[in-house]
C-alpha positions in Angstrom: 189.4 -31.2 88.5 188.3 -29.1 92.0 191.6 -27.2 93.8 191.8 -29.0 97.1 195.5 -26.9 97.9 193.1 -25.3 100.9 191.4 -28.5 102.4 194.9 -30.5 101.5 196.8 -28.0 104.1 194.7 -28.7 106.0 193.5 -32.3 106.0 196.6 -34.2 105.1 198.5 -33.4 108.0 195.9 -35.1 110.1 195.5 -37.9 107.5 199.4 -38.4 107.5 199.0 -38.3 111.8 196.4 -40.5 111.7 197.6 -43.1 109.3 201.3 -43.7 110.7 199.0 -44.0 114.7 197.4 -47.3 112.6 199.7 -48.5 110.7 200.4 -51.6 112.6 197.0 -52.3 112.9 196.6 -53.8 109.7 193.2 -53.0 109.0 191.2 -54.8 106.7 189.3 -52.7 103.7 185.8 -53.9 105.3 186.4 -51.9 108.5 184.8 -48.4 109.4 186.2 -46.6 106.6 187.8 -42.3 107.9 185.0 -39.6 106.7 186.4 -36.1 106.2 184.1 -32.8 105.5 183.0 -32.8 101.6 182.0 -30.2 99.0 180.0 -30.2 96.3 181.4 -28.9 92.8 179.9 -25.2 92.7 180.3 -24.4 97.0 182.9 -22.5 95.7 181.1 -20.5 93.7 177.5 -20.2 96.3 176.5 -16.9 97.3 176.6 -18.1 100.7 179.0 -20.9 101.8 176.7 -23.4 104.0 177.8 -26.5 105.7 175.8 -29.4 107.2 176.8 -32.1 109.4 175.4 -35.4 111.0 176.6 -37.8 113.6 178.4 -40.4 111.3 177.9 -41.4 108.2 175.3 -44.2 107.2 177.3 -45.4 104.1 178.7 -48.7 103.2 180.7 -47.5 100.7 184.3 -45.7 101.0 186.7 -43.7 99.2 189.7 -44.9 97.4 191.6 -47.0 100.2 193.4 -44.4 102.4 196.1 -46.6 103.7 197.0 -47.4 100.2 197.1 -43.8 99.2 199.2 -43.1 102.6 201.7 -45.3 101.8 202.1 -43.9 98.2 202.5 -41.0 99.3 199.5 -39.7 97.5 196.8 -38.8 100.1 195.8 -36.0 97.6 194.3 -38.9 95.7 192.2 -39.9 98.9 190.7 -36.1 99.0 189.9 -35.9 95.7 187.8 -39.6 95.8 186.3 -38.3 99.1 185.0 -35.5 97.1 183.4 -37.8 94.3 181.5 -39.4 96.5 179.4 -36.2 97.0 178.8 -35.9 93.2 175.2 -33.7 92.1 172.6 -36.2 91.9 174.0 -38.6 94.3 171.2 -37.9 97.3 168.6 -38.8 94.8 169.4 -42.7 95.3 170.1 -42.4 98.7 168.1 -44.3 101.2 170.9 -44.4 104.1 169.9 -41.6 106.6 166.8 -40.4 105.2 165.6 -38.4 106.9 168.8 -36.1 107.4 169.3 -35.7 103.8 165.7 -35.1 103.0 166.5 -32.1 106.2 169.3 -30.8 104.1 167.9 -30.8 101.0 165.0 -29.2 101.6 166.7 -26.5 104.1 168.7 -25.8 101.6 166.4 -25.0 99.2 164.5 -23.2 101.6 167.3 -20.8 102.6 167.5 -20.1 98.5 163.6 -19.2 98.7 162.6 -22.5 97.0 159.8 -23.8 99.2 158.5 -26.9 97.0 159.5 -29.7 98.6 162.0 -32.3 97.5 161.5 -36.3 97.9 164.3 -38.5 97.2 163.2 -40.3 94.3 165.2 -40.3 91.7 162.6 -41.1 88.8 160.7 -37.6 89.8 163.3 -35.2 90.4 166.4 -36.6 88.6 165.7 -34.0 85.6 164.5 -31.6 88.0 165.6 -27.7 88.1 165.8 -27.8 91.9 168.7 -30.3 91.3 170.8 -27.4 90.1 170.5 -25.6 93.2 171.3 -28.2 95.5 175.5 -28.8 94.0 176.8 -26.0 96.0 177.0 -27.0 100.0 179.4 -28.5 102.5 178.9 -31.8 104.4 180.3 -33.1 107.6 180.0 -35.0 110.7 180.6 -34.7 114.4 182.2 -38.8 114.0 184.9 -39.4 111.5 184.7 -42.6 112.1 181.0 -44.6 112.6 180.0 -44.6 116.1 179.3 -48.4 118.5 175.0 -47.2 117.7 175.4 -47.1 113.7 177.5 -50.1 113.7 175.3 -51.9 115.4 171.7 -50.6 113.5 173.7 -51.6 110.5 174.7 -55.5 111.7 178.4 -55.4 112.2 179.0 -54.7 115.1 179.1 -58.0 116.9 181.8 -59.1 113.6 184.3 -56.2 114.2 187.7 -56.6 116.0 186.5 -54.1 119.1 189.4 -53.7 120.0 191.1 -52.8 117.4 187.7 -50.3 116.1 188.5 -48.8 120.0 191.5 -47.8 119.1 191.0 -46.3 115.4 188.0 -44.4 116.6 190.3 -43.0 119.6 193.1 -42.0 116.5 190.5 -40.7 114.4 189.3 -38.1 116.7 191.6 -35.8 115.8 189.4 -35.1 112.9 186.6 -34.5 115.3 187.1 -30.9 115.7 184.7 -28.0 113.7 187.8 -25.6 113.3 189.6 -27.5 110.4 186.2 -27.5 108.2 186.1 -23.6 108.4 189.9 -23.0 108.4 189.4 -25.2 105.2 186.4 -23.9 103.7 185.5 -21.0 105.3 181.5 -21.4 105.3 179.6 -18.7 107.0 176.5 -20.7 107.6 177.1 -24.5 109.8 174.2 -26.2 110.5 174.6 -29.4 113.3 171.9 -31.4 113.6 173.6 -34.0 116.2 172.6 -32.5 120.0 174.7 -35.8 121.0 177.7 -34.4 120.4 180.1 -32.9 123.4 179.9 -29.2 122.5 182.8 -28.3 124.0 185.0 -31.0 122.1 184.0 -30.3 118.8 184.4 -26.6 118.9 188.0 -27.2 120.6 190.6 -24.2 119.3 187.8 -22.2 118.3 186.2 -18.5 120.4 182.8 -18.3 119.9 179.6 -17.2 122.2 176.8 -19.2 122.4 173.1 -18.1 122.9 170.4 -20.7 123.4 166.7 -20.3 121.8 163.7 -21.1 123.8 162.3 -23.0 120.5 162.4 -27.1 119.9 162.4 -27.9 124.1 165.4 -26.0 124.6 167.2 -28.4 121.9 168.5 -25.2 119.7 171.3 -22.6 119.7 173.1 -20.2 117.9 177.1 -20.0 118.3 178.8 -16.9 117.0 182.4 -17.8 116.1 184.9 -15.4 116.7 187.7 -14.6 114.4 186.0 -16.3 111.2 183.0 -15.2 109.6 181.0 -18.1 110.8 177.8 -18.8 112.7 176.7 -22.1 113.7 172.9 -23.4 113.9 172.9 -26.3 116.2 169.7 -28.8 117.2 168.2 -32.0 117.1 168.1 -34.7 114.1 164.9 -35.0 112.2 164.3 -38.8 113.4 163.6 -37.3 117.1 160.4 -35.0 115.3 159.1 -37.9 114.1 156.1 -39.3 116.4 152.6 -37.9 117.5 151.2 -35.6 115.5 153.9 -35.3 113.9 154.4 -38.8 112.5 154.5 -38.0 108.8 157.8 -37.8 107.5 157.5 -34.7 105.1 155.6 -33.0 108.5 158.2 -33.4 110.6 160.6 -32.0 108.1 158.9 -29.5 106.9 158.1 -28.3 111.0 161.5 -28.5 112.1 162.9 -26.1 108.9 159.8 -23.9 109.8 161.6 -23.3 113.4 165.5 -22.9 111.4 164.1 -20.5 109.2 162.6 -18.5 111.7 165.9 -18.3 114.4 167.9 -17.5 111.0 
């Protein structure tokens, strides 16, 4: 079983914050479900601690139901389930964001010196070696909670209370601050590929210095934290590389780690 004393100092006093703010709400298990940062089994253990983070998450499953778990008095149980859910193996059947895990994936293995690339097909690469080298990163997002534009591309939008999602997304944002994944966790390498998120906000509580790279349109810079032993890659998604000459998917992913690697 993975220690979680670190990320449960940290995490379930927000979780405890959070929960008693909706508690009245009575919200129904089908709703937006809370995403907290994630580690896989053996980040621990990488040479270099690396973390990746989207907008929001894609996923129609959820952890173990949090309310539940907050009313047991057990929200240890909800951090541990949010863990599972980023089990080795489990990007190789996923076909929610795409094109942001095949980015990760392939970075990753990139930054390790690997440079075959890696599809997400499970029938090739599920008894692959380069699926040992990909149990040992960090995932996040800039949106604890899913945001109006992924609700709607994923048709439930227009059946939601909005009301009610207004104020849970409003309640959730106090998970939408960088500084509790690296007091947690402690990675020295964040990559954020969401330019759509308000800078300022996320990096609220934390000193850093921020110098912007000519590369990508201007969509690219590199923030120096101070205090922690942390830098920050920021830029755009994948999905925005993908048109012109660009078009094919494994181009576009391929060029944009291409620029990374070379600003690293």
């Amino acid at each position: 079983m993975r220690n979680v004393e670190k990320e449960a100092t940290i995490f379930i006093p927000l979780l405890k914050q959070y929960c008693a703010n909706i508690a009245t709400l009575n919200i129904e298990k089908d709703f937006p479900a809370l995403f907290i940062p994630q580690t896989m089994s053996r980040y621990g253990d990488a040479s270099k601690k690396i973390f990746y983070f989207g907008r929001d998450t894609n996923r129609s499953y959820q952890p173990i139901d949090l309310m539940e778990s907050y009313w047991n008095n057990n929200l240890e149980s909800y951090i541990y389930d949010n863990h599972s859910l980023l089990n080795e193996d489990f990007f190789l059947w996923e076909t929610e964001a795409r094109s942001f895990w095949l980015l990760v994936l392939n970075l990753h293995l990139r930054i390790k010196g690997i440079n075959q690339y890696v599809d997400i097909i499970w029938e090739e690469y599920g008894n692959s070696d380069l699926v040992s080298e990909l149990n040992d990163f960090g995932h996040g997002n800039t949106n604890a909670i899913q945001v109006k534009q992924t609700l709607q591309q994923n048709g439930v939008w227009s059946k939601m209370d909005i009301a009610k999602y207004l104020i849970v997304k409003e309640k959730s944002s106090i998970f939408d601050r960088l500084i509790h994944t690296i007091q947690a966790y402690q990675p020295e390498l964040i990559f954020i590929f969401d330019w759509s998120c308000n800078c300022e906000e996320f990096l609220e509580g934390l000193e850093y210095t921020i110098e912007k790279r000519s590369v990508l349109n201007g969509y690219f810079k590199v923030i120096h934290v101070k205090n922690y032993p942390t830098r920050i890659i920021w830029t755009i998604h994948p999905r925005y590389l993908s048109n012109g000459s660009l078009n094919k998917e494994s181009e576009a992913i391929n060029k944009l780690i291409d620029i990374i690697v070379s600003q690293l």
